[in-house]
Gaussian input, Z-matrix of N, CA and C with variables (Angstrom, degrees):
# hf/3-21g

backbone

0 1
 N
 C     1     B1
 C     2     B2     1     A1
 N     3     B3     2     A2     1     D1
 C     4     B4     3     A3     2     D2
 C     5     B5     4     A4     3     D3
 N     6     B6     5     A5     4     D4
 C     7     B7     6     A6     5     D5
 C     8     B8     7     A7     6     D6
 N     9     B9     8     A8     7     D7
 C    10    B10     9     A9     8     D8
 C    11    B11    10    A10     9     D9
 N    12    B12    11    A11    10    D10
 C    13    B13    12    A12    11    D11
 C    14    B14    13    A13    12    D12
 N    15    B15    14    A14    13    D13
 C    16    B16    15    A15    14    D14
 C    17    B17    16    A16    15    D15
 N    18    B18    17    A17    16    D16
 C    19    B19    18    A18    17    D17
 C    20    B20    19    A19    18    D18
 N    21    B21    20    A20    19    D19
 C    22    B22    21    A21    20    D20
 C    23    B23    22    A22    21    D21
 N    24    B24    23    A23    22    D22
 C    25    B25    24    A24    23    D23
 C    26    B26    25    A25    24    D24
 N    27    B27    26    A26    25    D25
 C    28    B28    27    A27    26    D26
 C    29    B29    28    A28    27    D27
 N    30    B30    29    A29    28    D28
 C    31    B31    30    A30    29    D29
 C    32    B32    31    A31    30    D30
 N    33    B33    32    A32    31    D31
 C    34    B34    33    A33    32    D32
 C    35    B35    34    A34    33    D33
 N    36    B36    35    A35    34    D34
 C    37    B37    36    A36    35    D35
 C    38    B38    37    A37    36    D36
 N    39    B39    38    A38    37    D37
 C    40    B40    39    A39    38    D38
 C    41    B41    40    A40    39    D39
 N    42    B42    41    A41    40    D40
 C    43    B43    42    A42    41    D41
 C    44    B44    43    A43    42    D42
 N    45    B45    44    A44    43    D43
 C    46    B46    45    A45    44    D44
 C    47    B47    46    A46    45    D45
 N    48    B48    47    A47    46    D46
 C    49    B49    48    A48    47    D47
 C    50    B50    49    A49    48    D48
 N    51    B51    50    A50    49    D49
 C    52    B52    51    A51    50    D50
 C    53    B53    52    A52    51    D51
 N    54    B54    53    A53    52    D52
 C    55    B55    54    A54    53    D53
 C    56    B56    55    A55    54    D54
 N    57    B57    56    A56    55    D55
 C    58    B58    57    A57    56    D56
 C    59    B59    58    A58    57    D57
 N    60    B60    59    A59    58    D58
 C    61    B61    60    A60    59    D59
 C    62    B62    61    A61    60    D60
 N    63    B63    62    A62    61    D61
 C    64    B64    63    A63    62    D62
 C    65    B65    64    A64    63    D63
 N    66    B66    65    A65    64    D64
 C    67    B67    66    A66    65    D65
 C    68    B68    67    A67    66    D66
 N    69    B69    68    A68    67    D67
 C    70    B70    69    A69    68    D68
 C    71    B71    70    A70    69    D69
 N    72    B72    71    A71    70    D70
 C    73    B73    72    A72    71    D71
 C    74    B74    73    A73    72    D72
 N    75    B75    74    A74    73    D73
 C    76    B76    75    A75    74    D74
 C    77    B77    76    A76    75    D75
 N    78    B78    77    A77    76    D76
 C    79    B79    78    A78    77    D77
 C    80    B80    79    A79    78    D78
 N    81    B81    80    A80    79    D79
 C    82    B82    81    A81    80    D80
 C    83    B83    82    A82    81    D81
 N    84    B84    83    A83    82    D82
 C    85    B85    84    A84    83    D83
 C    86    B86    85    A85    84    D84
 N    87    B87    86    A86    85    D85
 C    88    B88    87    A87    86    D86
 C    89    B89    88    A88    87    D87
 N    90    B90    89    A89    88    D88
 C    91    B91    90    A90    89    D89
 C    92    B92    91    A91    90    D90
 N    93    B93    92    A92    91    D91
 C    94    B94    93    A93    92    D92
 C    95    B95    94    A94    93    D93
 N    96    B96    95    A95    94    D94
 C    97    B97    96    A96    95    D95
 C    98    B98    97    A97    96    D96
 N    99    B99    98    A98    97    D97
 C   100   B100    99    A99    98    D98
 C   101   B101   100   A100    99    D99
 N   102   B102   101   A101   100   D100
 C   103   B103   102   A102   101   D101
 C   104   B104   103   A103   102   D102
 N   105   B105   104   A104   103   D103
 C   106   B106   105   A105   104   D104
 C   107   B107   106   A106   105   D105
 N   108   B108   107   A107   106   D106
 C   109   B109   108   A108   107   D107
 C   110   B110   109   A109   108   D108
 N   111   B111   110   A110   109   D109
 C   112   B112   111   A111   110   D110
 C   113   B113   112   A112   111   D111
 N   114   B114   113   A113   112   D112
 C   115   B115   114   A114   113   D113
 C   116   B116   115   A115   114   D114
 N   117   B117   116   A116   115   D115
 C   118   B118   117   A117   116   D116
 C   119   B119   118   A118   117   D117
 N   120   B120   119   A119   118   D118
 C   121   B121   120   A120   119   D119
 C   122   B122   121   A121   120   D120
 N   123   B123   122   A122   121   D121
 C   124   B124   123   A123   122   D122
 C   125   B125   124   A124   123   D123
 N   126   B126   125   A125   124   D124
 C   127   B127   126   A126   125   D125
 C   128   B128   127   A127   126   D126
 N   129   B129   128   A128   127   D127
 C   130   B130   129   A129   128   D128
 C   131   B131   130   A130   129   D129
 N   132   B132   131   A131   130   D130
 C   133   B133   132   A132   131   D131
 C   134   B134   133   A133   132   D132
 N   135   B135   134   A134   133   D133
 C   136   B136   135   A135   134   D134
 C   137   B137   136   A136   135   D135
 N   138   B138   137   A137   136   D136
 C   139   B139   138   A138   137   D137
 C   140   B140   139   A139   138   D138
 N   141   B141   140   A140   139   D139
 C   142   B142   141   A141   140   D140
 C   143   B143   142   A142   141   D141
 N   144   B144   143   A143   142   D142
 C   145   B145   144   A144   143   D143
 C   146   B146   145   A145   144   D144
 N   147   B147   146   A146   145   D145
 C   148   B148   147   A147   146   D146
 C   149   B149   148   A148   147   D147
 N   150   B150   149   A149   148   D148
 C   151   B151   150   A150   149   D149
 C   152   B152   151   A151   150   D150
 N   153   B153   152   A152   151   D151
 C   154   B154   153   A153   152   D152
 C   155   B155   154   A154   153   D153
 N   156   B156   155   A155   154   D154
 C   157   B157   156   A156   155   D155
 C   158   B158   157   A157   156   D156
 N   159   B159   158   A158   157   D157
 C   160   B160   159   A159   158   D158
 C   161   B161   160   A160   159   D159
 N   162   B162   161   A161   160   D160
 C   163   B163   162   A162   161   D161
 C   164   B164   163   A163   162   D162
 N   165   B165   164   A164   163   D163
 C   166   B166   165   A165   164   D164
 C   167   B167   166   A166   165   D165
 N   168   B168   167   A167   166   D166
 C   169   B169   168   A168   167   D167
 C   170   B170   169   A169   168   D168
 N   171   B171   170   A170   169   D169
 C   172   B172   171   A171   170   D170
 C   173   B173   172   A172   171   D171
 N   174   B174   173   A173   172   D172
 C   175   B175   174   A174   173   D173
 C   176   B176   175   A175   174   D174
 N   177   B177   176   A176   175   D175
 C   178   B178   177   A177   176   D176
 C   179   B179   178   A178   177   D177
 N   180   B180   179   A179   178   D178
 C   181   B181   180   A180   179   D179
 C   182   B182   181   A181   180   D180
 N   183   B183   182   A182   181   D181
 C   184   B184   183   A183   182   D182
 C   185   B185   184   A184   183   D183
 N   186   B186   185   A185   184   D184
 C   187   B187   186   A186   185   D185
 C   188   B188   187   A187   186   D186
 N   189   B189   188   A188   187   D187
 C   190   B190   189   A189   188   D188
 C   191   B191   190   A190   189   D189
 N   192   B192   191   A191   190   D190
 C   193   B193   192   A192   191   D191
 C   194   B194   193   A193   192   D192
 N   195   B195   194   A194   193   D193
 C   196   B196   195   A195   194   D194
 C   197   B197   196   A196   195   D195
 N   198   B198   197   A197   196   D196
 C   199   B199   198   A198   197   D197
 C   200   B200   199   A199   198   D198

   B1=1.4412
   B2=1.5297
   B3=1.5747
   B4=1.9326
   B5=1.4273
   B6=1.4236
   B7=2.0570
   B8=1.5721
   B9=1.4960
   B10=1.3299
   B11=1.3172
   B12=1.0874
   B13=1.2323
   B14=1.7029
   B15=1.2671
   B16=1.8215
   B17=1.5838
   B18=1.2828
   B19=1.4505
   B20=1.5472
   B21=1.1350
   B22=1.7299
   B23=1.9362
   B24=1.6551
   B25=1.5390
   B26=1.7128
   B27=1.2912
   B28=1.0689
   B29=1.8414
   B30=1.6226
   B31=1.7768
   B32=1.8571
   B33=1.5746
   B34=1.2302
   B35=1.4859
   B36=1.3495
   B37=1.7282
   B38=1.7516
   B39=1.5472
   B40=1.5098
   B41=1.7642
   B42=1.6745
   B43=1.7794
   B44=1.6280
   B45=1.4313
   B46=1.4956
   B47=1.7155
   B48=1.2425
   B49=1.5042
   B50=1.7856
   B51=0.8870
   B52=1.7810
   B53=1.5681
   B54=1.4917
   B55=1.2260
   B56=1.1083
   B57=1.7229
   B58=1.5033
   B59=1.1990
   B60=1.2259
   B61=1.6402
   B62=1.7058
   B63=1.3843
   B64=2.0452
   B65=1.2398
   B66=1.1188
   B67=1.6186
   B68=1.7581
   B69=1.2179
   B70=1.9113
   B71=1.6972
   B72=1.3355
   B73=1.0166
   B74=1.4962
   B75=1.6413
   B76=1.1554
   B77=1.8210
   B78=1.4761
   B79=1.4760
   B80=2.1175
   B81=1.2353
   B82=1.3260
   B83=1.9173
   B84=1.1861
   B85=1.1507
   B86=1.8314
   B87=1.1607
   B88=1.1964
   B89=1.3909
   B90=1.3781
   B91=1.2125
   B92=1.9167
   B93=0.7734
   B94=1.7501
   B95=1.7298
   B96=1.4553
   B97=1.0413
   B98=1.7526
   B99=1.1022
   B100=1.4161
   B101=1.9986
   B102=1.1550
   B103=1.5699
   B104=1.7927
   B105=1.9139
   B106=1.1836
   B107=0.9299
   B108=1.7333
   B109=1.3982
   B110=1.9454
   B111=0.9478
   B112=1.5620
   B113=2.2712
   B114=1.1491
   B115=2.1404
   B116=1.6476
   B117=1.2929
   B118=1.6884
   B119=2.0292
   B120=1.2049
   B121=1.6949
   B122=1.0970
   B123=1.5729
   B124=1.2303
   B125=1.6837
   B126=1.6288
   B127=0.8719
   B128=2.1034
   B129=1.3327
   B130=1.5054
   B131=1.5501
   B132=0.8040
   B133=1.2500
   B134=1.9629
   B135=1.2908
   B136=1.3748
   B137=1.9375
   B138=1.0300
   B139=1.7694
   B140=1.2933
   B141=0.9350
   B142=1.4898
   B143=1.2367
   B144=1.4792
   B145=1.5797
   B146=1.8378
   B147=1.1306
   B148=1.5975
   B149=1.4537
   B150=1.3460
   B151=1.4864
   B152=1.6433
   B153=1.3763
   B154=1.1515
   B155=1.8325
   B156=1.5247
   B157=1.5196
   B158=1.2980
   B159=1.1474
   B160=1.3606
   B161=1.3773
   B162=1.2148
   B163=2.1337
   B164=1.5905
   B165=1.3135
   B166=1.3331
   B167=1.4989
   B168=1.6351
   B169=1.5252
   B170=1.1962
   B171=1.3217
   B172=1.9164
   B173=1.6130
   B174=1.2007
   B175=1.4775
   B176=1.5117
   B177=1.4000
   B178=1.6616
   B179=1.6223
   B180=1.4734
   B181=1.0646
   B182=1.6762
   B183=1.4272
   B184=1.1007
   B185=1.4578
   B186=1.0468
   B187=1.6695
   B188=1.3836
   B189=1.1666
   B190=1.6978
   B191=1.4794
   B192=1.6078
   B193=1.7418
   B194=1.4893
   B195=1.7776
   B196=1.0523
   B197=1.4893
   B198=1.5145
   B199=1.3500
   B200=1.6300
   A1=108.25
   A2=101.49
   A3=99.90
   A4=127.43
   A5=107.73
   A6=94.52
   A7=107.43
   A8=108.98
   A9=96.04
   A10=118.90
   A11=124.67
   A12=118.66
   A13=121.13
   A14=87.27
   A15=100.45
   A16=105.91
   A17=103.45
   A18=126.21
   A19=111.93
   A20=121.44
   A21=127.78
   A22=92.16
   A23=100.39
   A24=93.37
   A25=108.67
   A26=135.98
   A27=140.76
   A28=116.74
   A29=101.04
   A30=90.45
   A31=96.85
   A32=112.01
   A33=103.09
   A34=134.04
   A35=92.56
   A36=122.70
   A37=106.44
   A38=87.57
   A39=113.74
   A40=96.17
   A41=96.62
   A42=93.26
   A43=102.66
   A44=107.12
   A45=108.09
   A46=89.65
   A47=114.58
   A48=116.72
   A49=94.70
   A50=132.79
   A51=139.33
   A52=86.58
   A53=119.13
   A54=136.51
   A55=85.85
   A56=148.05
   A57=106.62
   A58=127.01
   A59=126.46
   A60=127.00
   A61=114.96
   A62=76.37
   A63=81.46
   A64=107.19
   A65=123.06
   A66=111.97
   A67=95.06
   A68=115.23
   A69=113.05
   A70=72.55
   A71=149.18
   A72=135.49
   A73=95.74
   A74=147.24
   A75=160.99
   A76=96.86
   A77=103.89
   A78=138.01
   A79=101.41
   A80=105.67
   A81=120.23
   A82=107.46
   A83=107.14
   A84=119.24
   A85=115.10
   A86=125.19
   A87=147.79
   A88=93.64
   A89=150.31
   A90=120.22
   A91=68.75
   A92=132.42
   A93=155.55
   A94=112.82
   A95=115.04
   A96=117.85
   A97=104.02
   A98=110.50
   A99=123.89
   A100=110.05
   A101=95.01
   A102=106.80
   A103=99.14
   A104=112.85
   A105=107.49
   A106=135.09
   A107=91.72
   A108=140.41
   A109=90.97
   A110=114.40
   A111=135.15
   A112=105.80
   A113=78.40
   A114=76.35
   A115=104.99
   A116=124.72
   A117=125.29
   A118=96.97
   A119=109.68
   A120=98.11
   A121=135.42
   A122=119.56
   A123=116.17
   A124=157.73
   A125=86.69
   A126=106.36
   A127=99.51
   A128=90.58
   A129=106.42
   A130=110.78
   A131=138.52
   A132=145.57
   A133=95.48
   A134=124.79
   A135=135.44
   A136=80.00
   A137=118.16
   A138=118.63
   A139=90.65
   A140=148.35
   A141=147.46
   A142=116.66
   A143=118.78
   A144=151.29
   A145=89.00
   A146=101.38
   A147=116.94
   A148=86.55
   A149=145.74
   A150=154.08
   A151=101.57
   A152=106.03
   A153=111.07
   A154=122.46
   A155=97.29
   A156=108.67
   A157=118.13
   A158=115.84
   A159=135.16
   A160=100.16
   A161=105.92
   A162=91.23
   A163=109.71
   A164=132.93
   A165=97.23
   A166=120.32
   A167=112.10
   A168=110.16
   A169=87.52
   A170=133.92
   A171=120.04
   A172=107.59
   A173=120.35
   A174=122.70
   A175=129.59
   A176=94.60
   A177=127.22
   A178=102.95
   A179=105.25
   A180=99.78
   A181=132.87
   A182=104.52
   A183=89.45
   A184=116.40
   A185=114.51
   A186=124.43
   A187=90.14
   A188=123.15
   A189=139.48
   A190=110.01
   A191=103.97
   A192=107.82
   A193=104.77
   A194=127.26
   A195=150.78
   A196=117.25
   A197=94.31
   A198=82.74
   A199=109.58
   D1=129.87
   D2=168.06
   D3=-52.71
   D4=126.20
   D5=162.90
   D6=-22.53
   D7=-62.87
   D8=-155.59
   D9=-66.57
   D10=-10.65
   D11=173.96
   D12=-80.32
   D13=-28.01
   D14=173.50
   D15=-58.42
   D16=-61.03
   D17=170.61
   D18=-27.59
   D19=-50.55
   D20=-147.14
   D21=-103.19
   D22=-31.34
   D23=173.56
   D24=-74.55
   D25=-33.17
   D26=-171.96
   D27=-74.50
   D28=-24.02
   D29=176.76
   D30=-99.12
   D31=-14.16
   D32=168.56
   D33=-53.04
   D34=-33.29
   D35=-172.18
   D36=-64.78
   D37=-50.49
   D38=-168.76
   D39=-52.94
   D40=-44.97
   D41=-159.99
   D42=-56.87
   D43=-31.38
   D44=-153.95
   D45=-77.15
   D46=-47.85
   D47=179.57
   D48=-41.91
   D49=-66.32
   D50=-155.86
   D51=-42.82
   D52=-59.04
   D53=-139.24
   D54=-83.61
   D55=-79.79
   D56=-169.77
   D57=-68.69
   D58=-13.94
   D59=171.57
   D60=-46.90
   D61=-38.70
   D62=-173.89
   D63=-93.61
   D64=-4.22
   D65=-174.15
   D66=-104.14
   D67=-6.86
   D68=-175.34
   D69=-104.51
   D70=-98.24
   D71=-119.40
   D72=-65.70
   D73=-46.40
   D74=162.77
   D75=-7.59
   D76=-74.79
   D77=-169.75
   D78=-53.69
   D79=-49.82
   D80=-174.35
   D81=-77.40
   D82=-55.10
   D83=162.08
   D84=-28.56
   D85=-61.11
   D86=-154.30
   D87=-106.84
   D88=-4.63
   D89=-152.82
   D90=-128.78
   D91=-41.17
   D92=-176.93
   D93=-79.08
   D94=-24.51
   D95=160.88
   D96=75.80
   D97=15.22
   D98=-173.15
   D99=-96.39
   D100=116.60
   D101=-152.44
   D102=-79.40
   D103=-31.10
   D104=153.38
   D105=-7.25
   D106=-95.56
   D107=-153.79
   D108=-65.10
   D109=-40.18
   D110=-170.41
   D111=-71.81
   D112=-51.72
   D113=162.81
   D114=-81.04
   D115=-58.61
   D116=177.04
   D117=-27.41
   D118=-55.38
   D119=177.70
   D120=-73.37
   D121=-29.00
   D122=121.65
   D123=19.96
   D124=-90.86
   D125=-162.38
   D126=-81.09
   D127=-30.31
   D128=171.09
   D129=-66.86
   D130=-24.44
   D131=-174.54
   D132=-78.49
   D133=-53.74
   D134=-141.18
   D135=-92.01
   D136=-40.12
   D137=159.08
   D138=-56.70
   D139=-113.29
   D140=-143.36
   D141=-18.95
   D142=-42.63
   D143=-168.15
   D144=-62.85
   D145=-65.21
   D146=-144.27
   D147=-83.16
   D148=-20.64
   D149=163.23
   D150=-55.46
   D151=-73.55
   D152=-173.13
   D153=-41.32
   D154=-47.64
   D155=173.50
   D156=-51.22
   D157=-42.38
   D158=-169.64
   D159=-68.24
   D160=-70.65
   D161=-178.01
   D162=-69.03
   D163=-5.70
   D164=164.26
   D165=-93.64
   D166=-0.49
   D167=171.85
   D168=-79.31
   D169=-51.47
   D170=-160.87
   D171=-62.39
   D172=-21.30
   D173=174.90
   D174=-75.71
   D175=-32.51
   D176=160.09
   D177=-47.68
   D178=-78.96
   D179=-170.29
   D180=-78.77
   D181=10.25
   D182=152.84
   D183=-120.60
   D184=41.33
   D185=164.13
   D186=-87.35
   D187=-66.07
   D188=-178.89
   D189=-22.48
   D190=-50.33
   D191=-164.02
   D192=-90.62
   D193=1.26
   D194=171.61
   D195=-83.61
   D196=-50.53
   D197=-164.56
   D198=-113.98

């Protein structure tokens, strides 16, 4: 198997990791009234963002060196 493919499964993973992290601390945050716990999901969410970007420029570019 290619790095890159290892690669693209591992920030994929990550996104999904971001995504329930932030949607339980989000949920906990708010349900707990805990202003923390309530930016921590957040802030996980805005990782998720910047994850996501990231593999579709890394996917970009290797369409680029492909095609």
């Amino acid at each position: 198997m290619k790095l890159t493919v290892v690669h693209q499964i591992l920030i994929a993973s990550a996104i999904g990791l971001c995504a329930i992290f932030g949607l339980r601390s989000v949920v906990i945050g708010i349900r707990d009234g805990n202003t923390g716990t309530l930016l921590l999901g957040i802030v996980s969410f805005v990782a998720l963002a910047a994850l996501a970007f990231y593999l579709k420029r890394f996917r970009q570019k290797l369409a680029e060196k492909k095609g």
